[in-house]
SETI-869079 format. One record per atom (N, C-alpha, C, O): residue in three letters; z, y, x. Coordinates in steps of 0.1 Angstrom, whole numbers, padded with zeros to 4 digits, always signed. Layout:
ALAZYX
...
This chain:
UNK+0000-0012+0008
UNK+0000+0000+0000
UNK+0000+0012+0009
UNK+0007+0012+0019
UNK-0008+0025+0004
UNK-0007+0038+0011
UNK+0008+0040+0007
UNK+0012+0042-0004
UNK+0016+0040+0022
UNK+0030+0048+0019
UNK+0032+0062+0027
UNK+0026+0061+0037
UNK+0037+0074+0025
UNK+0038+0083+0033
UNK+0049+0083+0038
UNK+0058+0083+0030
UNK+0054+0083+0051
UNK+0072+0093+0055
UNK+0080+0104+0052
UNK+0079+0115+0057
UNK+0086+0101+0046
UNK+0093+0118+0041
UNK+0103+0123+0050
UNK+0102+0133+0057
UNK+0113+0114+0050
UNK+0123+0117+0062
UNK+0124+0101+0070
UNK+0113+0095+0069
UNK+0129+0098+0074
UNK+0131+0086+0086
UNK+0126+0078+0082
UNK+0114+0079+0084
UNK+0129+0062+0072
UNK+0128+0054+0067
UNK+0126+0054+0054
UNK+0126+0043+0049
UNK+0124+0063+0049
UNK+0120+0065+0033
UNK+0107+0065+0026
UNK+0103+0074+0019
UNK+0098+0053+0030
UNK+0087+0054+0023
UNK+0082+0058+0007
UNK+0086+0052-0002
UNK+0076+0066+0006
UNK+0068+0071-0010
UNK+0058+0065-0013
UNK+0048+0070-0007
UNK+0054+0054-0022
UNK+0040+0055-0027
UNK+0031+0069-0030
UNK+0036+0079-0035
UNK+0019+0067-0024
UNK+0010+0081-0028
UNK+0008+0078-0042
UNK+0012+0067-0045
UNK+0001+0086-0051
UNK+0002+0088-0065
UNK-0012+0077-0067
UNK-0015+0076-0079
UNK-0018+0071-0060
UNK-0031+0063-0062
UNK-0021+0049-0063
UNK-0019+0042-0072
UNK-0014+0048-0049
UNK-0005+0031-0054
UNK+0004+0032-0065
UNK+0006+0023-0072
UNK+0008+0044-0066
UNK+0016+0040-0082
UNK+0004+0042-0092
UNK+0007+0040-0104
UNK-0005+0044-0091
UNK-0011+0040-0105
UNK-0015+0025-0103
UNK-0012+0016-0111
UNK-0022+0022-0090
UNK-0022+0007-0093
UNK-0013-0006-0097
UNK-0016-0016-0103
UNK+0003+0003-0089
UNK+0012-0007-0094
UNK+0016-0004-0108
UNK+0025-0011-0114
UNK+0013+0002-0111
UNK+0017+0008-0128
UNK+0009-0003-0135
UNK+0015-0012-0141
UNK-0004-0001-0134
UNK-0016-0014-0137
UNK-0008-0026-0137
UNK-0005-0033-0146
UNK-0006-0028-0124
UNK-0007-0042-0117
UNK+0012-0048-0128
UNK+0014-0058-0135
UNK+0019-0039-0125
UNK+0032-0046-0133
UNK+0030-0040-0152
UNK+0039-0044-0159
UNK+0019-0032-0158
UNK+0022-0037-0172
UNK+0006-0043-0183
UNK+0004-0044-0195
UNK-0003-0046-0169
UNK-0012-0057-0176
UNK-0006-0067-0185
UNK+0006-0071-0182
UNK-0013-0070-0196
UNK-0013-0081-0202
UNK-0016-0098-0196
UNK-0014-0110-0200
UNK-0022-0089-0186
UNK-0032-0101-0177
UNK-0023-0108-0170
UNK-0012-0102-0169
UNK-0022-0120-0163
UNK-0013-0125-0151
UNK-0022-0121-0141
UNK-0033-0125-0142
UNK-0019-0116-0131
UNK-0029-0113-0117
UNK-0016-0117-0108
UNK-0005-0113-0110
UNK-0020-0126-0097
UNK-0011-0127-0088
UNK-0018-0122-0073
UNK-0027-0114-0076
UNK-0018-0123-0061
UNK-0021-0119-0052
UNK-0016-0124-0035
UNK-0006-0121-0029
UNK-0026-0132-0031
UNK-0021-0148-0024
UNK-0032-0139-0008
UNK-0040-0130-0007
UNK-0026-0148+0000
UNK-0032-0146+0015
UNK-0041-0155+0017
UNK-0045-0161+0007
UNK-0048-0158+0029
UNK-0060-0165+0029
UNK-0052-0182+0030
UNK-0060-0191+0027
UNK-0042-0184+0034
UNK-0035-0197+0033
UNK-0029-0202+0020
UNK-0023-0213+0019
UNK-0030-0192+0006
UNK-0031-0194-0004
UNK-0012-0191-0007
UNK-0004-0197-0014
UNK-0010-0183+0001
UNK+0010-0182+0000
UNK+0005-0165-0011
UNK-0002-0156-0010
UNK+0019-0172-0021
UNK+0018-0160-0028
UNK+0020-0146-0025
UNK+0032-0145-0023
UNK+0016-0139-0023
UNK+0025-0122-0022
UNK+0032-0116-0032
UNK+0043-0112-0031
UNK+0026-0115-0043
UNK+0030-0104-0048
UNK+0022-0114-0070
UNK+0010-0116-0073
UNK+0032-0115-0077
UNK+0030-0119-0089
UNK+0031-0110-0096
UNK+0040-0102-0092
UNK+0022-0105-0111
UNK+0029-0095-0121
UNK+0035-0101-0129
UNK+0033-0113-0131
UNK+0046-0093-0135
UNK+0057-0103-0148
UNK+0046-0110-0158
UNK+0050-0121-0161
UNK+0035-0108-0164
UNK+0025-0114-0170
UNK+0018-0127-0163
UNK+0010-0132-0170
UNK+0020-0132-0151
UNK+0017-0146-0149
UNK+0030-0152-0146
UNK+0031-0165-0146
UNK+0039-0145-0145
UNK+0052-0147-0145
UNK+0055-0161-0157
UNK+0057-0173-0156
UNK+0054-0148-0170
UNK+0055-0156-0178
UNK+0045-0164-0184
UNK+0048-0175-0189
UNK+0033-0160-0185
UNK+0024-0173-0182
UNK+0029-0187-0175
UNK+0031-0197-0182
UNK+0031-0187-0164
UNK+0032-0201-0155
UNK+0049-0204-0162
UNK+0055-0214-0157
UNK+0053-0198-0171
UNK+0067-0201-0167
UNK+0078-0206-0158
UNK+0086-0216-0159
UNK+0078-0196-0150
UNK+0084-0198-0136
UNK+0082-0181-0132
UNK+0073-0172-0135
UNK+0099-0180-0120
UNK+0103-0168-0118
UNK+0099-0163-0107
UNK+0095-0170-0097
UNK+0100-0154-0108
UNK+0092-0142-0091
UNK+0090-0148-0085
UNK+0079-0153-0082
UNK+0106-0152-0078
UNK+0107-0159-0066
UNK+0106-0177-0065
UNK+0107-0183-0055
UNK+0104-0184-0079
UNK+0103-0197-0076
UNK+0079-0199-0074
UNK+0073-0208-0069
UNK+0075-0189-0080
UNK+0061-0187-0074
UNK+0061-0184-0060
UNK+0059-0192-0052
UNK+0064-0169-0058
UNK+0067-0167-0042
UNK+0067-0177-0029
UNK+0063-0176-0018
UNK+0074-0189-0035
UNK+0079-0196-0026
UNK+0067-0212-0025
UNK+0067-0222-0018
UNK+0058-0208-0039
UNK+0042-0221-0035
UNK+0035-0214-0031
UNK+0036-0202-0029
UNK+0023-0222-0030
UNK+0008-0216-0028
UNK-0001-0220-0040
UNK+0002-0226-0050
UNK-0014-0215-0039
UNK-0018-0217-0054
UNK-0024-0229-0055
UNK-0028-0228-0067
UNK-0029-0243-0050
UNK-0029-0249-0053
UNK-0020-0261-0059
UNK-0023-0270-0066
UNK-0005-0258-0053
UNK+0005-0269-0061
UNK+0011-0258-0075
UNK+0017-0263-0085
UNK+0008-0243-0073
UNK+0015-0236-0088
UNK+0005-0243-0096
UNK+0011-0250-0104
UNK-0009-0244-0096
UNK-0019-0245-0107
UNK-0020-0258-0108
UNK-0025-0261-0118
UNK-0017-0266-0101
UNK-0014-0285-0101
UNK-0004-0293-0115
UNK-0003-0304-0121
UNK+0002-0280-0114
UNK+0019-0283-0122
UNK+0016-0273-0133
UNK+0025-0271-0141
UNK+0007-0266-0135
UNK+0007-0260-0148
UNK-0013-0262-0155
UNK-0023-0256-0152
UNK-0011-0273-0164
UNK-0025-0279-0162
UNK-0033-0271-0176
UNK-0045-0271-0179
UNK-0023-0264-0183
UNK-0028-0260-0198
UNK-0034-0248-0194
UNK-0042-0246-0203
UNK-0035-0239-0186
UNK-0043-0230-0176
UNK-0056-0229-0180
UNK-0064-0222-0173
């Protein structure tokens, strides 16, 4: 994400990442967002609750054993 410095350690999103993450956490849609080894980064609460399963128990697969175990997809 573009972050700027304001004082020492305080990063700000610029006003373009908060619209994205505004998007990204109140789609309807599940969008998740995985590395090229397929490890999650980053889920919105909408695939959240799609896959049934929480932030951090996604966070912690990759996307072929999350979509293995959830076959109604």
């Amino acid at each position: 994400m573009n972050r700027v410095l304001l004082h020492k350690e305080e990063p700000v999103e610029s006003q373009e990442a908060q619209a994205y993450r505004y998007l990204f956490e109140r789609t309807s849609d599940g969008v998740l967002i995985a590395d090229t080894d397929g490890k999650i980064i980053s889920i919105n609460p909408a695939a959240v609750a799609m896959l049934g399963i929480t932030h951090e128990e996604a966070r912690a697969q990759r996307l072929p054993s999350l979509f293995r175990h959830n076959q109604s997809l």
